[in-house]
DRENRO-977672 format. One record per residue (C-alpha): residue in three letters; x, y, z. Coordinates in steps of 0.1 Angstrom, whole numbers, plus 5000, padded with zeros to 4 digits. Each point is the difference from the previous one (the first is absolute). Layout:
REM DRENRO-977672
ALAXYZ;...
This chain:
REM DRENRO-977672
UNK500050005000;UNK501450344991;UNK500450275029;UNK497250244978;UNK497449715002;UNK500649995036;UNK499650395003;UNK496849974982;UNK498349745021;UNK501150165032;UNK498150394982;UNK496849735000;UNK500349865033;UNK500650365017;UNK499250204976;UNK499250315019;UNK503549965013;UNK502450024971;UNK500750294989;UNK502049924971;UNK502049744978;UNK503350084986;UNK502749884983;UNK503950094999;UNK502849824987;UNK498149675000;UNK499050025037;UNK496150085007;UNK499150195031;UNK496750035013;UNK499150335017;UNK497449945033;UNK498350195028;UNK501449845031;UNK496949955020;UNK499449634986;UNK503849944996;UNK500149665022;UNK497149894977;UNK501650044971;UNK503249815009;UNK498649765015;UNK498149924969;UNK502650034976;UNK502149765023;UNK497349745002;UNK498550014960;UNK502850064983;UNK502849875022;UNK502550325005;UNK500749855032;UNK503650225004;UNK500650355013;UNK503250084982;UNK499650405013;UNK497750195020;UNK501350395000;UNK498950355001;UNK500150294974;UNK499950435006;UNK498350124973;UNK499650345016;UNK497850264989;UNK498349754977;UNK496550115011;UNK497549805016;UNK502549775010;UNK503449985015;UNK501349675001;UNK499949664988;UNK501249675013;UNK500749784978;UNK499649625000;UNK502049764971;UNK498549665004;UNK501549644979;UNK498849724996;UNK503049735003;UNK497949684987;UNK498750224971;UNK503050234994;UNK498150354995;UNK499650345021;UNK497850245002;UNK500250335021;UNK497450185018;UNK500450365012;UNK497750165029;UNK499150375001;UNK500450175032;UNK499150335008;UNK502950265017;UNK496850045031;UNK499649645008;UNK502849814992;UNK499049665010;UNK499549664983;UNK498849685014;UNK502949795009;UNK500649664977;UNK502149775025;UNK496649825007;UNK500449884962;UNK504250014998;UNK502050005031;UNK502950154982;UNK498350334995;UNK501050065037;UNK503250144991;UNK498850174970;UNK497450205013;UNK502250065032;UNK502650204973;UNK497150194981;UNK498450105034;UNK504050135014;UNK500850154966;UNK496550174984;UNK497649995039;UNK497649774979;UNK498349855032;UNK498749664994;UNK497149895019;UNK499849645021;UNK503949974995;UNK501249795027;UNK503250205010;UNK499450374979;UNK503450155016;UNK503150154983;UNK502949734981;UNK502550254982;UNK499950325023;UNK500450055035;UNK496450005020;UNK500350325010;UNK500850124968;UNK497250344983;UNK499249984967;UNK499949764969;UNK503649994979;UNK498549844965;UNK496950304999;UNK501050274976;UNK499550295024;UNK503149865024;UNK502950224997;UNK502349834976;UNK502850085025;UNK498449875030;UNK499150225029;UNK502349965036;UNK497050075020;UNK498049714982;UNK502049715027;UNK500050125034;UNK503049745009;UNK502550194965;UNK501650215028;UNK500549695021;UNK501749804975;UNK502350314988;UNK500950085034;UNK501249575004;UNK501750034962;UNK502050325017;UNK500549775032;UNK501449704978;UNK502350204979;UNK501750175025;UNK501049705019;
């Protein structure tokens, strides 16, 4: 089965949750609201066998418009040897998804890393906490209004770790 005929019968099973179809460089992405996104997975996971998660990750498209983000999922199927890629729509005022480790346990780390890097909070995780950055670190590095040169003030514990880099290079 080709990754468009897959697009086109998840459009008629939710079809007042796909946005859009497209297609680039051989690779068809399907565009959805994210309020039905476990549905959909799980249905493409059970009828049409895309039973792996090769990436889960977020994207900044700021001043789009009604939107701000997406996160996107790339699901394979191993047995059947295609993918297909779906990409949720979240808006910059609510940005929150439903969380997929009921369906793929490996999206734990995933949607820990899009969470620490874009704030995308995603709900009924088991363990929704920061995996790259420090926890007390402010702000979101991969959103496209961070300062590109980082910001001193951002980690409360910079000064701390200057003052013991001074402390080990003196001695």
């Amino acid at each position: 089965m080709r990754p468009t005929e897959i697009a086109q019968a998840l459009r008629t099973q939710f079809p007042s949750e796909v946005i859009e179809v497209c297609e680039f460089a051989n690779q068809t992405s399907v565009v959805v609201k994210r309020q039905r996104i476990l549905d959909m997975l799980m249905y493409l996971r059970e009828s049409f066998d895309l039973d792996h998660l090769q990436d889960l990750c977020g994207v900044d498209y700021k001043d789009k418009g009604d939107y701000r983000f997406e996160v996107v999922y790339q699901l394979f199927s191993v047995a059947k040897g295609y993918a297909i890629r779906l990409r949720a729509r979240i808006p910059e005022g609510d940005p929150q998804i439903d969380s997929i480790t009921p369906l793929w346990e490996g999206a734990n780390w995933h949607e820990r890393e899009c969470f620490d890097m874009f704030g995308i909070v995603f709900k009924g995780h088991p363990d929704l906490r920061r995996i790259l950055m420090p926890e007390d670190w402010q702000g979101y590095p991969l959103r496209k209004d961070y300062p590109l040169k980082g910001h001193k003030d951002y980690w409360h514990g910079f000064k701390e770790v200057l003052k013991k880099a001074e402390e080990i290079d003196r001695g």
